[in-house]
PDB file of N, CA, C and O in Angstrom:
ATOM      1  N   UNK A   1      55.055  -9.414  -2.406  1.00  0.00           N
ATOM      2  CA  UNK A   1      55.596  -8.389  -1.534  1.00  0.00           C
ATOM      3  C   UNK A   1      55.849  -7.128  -2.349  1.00  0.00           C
ATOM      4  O   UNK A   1      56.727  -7.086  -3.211  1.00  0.00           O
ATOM      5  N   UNK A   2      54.987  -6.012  -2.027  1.00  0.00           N
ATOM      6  CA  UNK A   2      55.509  -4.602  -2.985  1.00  0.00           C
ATOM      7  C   UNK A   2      56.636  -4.169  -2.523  1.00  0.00           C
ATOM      8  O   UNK A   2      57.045  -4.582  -1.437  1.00  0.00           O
ATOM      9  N   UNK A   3      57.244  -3.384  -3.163  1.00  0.00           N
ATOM     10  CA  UNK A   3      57.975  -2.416  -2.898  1.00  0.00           C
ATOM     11  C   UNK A   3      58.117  -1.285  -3.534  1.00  0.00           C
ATOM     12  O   UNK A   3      58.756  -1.326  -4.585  1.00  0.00           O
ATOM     13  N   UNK A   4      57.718  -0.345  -3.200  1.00  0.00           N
ATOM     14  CA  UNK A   4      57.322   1.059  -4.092  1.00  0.00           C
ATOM     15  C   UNK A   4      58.795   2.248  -3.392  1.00  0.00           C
ATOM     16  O   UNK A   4      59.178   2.144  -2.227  1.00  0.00           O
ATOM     17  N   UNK A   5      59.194   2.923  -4.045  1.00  0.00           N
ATOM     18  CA  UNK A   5      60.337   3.755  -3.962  1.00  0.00           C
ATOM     19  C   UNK A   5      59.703   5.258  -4.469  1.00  0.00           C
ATOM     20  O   UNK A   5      59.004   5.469  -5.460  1.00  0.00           O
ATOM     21  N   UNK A   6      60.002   5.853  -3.841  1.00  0.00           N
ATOM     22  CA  UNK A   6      59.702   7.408  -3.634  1.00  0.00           C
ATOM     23  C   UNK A   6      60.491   8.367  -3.572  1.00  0.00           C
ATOM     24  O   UNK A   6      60.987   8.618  -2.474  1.00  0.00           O
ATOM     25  N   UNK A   7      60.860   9.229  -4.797  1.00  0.00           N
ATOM     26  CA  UNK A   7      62.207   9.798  -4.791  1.00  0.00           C
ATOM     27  C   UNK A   7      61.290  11.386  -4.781  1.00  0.00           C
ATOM     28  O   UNK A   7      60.546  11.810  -5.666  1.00  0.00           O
ATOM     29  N   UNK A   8      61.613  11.964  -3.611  1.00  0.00           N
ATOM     30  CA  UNK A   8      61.777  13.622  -3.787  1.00  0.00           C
ATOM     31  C   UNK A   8      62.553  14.244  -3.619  1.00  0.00           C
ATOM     32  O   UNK A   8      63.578  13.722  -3.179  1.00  0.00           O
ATOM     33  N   UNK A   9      62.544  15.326  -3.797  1.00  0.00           N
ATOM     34  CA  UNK A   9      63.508  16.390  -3.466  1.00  0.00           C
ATOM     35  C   UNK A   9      64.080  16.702  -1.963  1.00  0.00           C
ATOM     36  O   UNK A   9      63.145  17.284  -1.413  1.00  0.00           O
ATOM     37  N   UNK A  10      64.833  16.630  -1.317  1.00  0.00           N
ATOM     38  CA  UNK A  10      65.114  17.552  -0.234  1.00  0.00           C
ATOM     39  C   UNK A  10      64.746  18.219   0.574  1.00  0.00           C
ATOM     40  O   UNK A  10      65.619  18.324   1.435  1.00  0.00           O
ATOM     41  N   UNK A  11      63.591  18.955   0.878  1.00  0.00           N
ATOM     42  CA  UNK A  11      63.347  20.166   0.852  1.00  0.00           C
ATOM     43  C   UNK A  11      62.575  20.574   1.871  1.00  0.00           C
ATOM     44  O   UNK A  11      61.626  21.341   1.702  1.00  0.00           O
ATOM     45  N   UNK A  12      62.948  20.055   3.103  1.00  0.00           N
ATOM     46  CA  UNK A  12      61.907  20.102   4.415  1.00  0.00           C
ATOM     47  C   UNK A  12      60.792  19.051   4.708  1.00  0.00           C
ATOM     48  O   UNK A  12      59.919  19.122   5.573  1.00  0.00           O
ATOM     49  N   UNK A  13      60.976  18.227   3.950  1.00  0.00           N
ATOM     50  CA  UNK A  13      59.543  17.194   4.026  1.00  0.00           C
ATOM     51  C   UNK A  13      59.581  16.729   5.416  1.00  0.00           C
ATOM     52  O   UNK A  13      60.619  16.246   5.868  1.00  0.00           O
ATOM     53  N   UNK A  14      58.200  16.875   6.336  1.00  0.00           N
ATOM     54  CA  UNK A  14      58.585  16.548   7.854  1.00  0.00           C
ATOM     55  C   UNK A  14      58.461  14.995   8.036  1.00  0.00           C
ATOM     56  O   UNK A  14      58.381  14.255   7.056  1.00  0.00           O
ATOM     57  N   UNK A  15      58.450  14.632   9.039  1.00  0.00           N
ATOM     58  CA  UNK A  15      58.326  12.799   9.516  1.00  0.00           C
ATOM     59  C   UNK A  15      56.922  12.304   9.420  1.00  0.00           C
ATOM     60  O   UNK A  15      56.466  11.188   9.169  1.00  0.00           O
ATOM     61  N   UNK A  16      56.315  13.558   9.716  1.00  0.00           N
ATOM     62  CA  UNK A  16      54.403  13.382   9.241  1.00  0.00           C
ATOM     63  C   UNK A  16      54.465  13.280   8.158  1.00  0.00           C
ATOM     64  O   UNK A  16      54.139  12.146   7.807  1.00  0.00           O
ATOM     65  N   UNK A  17      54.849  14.186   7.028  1.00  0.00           N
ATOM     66  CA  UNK A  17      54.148  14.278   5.864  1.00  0.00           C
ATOM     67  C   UNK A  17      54.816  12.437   5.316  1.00  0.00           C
ATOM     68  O   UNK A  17      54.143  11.725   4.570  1.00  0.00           O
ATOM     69  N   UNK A  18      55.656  12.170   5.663  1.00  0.00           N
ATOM     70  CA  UNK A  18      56.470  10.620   5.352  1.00  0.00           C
ATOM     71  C   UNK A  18      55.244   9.437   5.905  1.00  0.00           C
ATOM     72  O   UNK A  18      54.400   8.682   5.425  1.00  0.00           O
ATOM     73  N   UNK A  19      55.617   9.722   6.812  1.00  0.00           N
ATOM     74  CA  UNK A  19      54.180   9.006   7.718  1.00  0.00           C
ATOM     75  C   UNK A  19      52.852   8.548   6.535  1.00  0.00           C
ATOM     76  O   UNK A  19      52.410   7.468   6.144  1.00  0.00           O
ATOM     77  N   UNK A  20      52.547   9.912   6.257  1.00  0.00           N
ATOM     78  CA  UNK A  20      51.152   9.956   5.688  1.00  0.00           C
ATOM     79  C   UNK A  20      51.639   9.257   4.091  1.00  0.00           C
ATOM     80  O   UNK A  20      50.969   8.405   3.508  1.00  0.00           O
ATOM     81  N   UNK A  21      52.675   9.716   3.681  1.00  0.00           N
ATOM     82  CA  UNK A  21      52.981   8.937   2.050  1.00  0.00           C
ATOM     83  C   UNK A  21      53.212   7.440   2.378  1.00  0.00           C
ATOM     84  O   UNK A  21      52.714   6.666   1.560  1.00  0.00           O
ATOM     85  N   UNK A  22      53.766   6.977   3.252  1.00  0.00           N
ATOM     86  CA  UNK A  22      53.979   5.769   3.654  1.00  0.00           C
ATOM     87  C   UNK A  22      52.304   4.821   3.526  1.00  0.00           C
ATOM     88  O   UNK A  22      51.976   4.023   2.648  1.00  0.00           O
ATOM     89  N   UNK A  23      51.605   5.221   4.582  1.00  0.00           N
ATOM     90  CA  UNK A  23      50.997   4.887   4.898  1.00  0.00           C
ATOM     91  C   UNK A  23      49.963   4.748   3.821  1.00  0.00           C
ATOM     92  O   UNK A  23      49.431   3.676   3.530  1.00  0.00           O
ATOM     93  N   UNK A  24      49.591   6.463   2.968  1.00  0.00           N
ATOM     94  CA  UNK A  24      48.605   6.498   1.867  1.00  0.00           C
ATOM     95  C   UNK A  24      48.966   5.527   0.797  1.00  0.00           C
ATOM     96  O   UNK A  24      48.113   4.867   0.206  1.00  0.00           O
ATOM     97  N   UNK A  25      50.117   5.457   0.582  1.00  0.00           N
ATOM     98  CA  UNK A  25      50.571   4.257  -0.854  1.00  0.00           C
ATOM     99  C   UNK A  25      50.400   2.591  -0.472  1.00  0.00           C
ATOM    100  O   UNK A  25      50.071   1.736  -1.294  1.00  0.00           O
ATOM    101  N   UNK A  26      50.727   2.321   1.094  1.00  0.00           N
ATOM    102  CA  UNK A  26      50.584   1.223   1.729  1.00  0.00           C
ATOM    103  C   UNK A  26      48.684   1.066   1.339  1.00  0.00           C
ATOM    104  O   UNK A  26      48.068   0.002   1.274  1.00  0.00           O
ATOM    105  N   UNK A  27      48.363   1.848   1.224  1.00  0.00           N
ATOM    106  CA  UNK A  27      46.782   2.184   1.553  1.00  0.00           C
ATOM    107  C   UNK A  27      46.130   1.881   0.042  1.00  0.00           C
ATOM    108  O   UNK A  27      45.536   0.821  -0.159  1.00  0.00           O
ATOM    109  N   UNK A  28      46.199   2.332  -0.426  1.00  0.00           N
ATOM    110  CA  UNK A  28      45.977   2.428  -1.751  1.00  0.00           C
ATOM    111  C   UNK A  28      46.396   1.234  -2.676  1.00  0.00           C
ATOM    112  O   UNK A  28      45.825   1.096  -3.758  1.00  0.00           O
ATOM    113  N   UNK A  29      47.568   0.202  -2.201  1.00  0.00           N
ATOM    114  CA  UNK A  29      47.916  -1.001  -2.924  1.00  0.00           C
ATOM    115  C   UNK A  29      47.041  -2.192  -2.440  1.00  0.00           C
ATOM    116  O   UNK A  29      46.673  -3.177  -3.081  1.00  0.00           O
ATOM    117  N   UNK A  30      46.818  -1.877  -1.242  1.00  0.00           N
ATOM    118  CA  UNK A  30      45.840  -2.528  -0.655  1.00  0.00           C
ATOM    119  C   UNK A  30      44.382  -2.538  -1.179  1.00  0.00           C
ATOM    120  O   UNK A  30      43.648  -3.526  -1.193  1.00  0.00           O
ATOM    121  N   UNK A  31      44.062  -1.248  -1.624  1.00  0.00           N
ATOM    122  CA  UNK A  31      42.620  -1.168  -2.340  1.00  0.00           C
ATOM    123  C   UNK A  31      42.657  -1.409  -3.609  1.00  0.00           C
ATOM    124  O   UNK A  31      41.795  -2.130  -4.112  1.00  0.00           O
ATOM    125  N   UNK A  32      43.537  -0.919  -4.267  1.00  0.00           N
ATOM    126  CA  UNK A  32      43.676  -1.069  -5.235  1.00  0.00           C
ATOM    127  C   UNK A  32      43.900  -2.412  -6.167  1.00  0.00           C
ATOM    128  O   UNK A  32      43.241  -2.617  -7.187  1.00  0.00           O
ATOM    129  N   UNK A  33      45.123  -3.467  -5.573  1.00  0.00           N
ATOM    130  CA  UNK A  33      45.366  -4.518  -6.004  1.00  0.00           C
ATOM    131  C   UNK A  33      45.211  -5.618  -5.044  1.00  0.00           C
ATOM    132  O   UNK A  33      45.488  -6.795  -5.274  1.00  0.00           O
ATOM    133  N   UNK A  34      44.758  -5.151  -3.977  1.00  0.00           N
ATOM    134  CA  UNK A  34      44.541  -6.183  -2.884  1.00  0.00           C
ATOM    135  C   UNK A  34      46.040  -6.963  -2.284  1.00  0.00           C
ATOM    136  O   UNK A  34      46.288  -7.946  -1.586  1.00  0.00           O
ATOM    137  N   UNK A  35      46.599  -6.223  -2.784  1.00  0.00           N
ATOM    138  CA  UNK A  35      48.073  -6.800  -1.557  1.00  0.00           C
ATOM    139  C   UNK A  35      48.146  -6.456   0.136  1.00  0.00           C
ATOM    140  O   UNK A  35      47.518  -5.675   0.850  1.00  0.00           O
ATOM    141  N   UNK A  36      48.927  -7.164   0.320  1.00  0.00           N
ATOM    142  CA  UNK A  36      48.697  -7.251   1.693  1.00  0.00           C
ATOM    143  C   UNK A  36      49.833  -6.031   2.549  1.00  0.00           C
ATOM    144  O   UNK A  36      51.059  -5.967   2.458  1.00  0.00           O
ATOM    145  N   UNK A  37      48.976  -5.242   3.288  1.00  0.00           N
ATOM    146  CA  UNK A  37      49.614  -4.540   3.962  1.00  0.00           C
ATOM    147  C   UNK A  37      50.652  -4.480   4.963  1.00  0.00           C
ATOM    148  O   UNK A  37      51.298  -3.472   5.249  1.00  0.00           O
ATOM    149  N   UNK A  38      50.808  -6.015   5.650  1.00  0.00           N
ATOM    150  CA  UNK A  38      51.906  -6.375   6.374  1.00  0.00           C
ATOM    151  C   UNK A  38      52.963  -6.470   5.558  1.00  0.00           C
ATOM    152  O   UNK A  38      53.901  -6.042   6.230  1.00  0.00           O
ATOM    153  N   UNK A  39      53.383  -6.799   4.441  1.00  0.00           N
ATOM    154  CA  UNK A  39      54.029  -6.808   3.355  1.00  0.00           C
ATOM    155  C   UNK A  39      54.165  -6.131   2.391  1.00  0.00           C
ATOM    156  O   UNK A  39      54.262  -6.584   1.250  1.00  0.00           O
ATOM    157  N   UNK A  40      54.195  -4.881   2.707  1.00  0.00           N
ATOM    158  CA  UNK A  40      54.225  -3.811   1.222  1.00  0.00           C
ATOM    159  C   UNK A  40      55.624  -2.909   2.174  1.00  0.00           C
ATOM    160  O   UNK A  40      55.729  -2.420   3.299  1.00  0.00           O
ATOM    161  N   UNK A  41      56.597  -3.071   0.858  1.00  0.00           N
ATOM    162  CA  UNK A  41      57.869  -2.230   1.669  1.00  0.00           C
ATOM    163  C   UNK A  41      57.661  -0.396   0.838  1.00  0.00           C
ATOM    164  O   UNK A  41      57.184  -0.257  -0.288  1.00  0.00           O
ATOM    165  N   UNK A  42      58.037   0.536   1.530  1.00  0.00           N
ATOM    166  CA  UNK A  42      57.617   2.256   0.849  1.00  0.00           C
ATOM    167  C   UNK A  42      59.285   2.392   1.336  1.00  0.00           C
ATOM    168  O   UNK A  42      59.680   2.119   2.469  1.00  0.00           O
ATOM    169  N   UNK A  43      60.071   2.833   0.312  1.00  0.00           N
ATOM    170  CA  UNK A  43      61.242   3.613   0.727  1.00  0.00           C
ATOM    171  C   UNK A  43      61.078   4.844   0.498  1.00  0.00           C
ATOM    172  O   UNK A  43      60.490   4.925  -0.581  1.00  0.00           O
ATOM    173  N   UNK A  44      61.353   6.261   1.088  1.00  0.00           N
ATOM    174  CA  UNK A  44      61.465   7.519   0.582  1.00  0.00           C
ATOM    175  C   UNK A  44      62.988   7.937   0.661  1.00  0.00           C
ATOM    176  O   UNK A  44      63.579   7.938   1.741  1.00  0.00           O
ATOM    177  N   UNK A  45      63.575   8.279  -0.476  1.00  0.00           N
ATOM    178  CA  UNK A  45      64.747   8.880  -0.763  1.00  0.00           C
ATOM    179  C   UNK A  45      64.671  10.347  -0.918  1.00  0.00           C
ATOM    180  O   UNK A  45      64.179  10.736  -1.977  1.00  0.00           O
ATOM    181  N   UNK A  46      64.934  10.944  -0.347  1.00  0.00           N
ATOM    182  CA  UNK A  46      65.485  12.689  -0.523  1.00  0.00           C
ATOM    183  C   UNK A  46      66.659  12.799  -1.259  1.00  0.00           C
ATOM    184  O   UNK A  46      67.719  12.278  -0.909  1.00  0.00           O
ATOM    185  N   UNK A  47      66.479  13.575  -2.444  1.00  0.00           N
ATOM    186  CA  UNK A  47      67.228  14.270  -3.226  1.00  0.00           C
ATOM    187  C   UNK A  47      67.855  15.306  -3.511  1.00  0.00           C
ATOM    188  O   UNK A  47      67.523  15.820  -4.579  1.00  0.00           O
ATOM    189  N   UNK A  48      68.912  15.971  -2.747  1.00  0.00           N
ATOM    190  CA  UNK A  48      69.222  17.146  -3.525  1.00  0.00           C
ATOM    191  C   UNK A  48      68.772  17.319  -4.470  1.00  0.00           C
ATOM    192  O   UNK A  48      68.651  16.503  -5.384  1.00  0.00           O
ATOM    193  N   UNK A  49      68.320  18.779  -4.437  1.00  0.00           N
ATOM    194  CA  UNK A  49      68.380  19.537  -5.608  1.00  0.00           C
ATOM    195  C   UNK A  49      68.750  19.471  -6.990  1.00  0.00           C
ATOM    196  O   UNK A  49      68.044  19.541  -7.996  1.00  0.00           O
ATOM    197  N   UNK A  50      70.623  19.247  -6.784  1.00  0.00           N
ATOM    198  CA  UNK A  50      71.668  19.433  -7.232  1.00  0.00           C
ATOM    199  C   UNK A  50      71.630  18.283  -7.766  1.00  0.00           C
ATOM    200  O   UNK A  50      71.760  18.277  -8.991  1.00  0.00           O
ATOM    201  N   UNK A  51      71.512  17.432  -7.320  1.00  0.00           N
ATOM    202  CA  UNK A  51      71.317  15.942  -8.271  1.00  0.00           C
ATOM    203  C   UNK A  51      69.996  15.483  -8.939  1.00  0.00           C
ATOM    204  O   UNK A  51      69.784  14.314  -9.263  1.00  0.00           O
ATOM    205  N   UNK A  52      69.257  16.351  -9.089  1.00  0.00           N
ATOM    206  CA  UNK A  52      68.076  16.048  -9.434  1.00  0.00           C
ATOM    207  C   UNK A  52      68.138  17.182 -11.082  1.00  0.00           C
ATOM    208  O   UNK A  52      68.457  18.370 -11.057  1.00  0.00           O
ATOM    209  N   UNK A  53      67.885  16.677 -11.906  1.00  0.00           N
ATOM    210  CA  UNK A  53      67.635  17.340 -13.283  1.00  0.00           C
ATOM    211  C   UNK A  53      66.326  16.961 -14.134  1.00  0.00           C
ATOM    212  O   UNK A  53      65.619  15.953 -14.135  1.00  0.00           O
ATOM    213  N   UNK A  54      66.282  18.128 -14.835  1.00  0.00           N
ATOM    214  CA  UNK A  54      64.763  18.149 -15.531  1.00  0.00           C
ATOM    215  C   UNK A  54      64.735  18.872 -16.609  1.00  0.00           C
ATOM    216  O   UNK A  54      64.604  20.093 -16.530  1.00  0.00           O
ATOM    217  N   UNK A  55      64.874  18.123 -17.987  1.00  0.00           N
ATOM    218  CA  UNK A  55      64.912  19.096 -19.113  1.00  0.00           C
ATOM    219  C   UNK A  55      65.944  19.623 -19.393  1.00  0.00           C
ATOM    220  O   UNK A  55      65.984  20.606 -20.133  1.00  0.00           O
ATOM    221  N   UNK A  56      67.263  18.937 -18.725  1.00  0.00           N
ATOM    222  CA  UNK A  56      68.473  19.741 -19.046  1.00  0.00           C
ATOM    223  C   UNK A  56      68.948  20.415 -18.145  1.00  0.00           C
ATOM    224  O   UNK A  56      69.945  21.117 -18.310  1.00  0.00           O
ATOM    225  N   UNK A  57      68.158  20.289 -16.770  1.00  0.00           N
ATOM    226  CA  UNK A  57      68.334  21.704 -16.205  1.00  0.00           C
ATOM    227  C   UNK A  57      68.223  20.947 -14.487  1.00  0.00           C
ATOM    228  O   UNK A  57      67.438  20.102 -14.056  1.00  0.00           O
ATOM    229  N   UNK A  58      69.430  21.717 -13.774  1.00  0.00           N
ATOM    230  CA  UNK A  58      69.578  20.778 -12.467  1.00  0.00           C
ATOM    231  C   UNK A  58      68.309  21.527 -11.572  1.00  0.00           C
ATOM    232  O   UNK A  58      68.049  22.672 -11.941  1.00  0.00           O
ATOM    233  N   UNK A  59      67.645  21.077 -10.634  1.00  0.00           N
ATOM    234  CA  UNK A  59      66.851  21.740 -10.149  1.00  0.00           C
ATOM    235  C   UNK A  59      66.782  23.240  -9.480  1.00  0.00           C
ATOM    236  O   UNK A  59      65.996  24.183  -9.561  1.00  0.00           O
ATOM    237  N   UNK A  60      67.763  23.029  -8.917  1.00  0.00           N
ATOM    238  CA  UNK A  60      68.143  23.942  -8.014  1.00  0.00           C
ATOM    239  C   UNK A  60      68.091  24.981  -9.134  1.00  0.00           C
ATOM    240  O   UNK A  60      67.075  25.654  -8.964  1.00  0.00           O
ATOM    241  N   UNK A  61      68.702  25.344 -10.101  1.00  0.00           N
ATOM    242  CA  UNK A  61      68.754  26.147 -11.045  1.00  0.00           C
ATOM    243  C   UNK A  61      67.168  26.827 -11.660  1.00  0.00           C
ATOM    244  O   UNK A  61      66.879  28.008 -11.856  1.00  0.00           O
ATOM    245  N   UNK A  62      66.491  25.819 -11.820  1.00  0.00           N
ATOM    246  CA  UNK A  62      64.855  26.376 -12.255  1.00  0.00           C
ATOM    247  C   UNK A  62      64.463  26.988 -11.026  1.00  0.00           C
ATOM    248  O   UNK A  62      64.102  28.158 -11.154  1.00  0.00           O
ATOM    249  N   UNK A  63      64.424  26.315  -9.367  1.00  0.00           N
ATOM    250  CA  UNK A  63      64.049  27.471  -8.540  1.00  0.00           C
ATOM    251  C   UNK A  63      64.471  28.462  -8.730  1.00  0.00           C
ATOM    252  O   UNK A  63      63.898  29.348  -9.364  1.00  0.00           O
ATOM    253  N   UNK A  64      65.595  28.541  -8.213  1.00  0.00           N
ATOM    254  CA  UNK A  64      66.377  29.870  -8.676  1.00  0.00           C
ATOM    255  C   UNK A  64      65.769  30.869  -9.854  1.00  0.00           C
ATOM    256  O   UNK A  64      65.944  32.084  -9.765  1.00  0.00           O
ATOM    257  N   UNK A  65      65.230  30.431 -10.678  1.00  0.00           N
ATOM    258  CA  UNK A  65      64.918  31.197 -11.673  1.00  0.00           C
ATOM    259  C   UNK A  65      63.570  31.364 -11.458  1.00  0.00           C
ATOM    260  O   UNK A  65      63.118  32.224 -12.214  1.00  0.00           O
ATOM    261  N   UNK A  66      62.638  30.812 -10.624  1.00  0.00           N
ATOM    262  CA  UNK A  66      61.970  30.744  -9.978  1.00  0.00           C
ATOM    263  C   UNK A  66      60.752  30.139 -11.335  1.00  0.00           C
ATOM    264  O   UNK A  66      59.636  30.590 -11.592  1.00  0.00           O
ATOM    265  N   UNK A  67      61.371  29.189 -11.880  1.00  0.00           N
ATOM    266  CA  UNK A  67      60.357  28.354 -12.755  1.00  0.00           C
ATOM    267  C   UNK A  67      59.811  27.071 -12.522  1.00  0.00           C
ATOM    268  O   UNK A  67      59.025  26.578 -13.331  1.00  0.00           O
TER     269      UNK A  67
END
């Protein structure tokens, strides 16, 4: 049974574009390793910004700086 976890950012992601990551990774474990698609669990977690860091640096802060 997979279970693959998907952490992004926050940031408007719609119910389609979820849809389609769901589905493409469900998709792809299937081709890839031959697991079974009734059984592959996809969580997507949204992240603030603000809790998300990179290099020292909280995200929100590099947009902002627009890096």
């Amino acid at each position: 049974m997979p279970f693959v976890n998907i952490k992004i950012t926050k940031e408007g992601v719609t119910k389609a574009q979820k849809q389609l990551l769901v589905a493409g990774v469900t998709d792809l474990l299937s081709t890839v390793l031959n697991k079974n698609s009734a059984t592959t669990h996809v969580i997507i977690d949204e992240v603030e910004t603000d809790n998300w860091g990179i290099a020292g640096e909280l995200v929100t802060e590099r947009r902002n700086r627009g890096s």
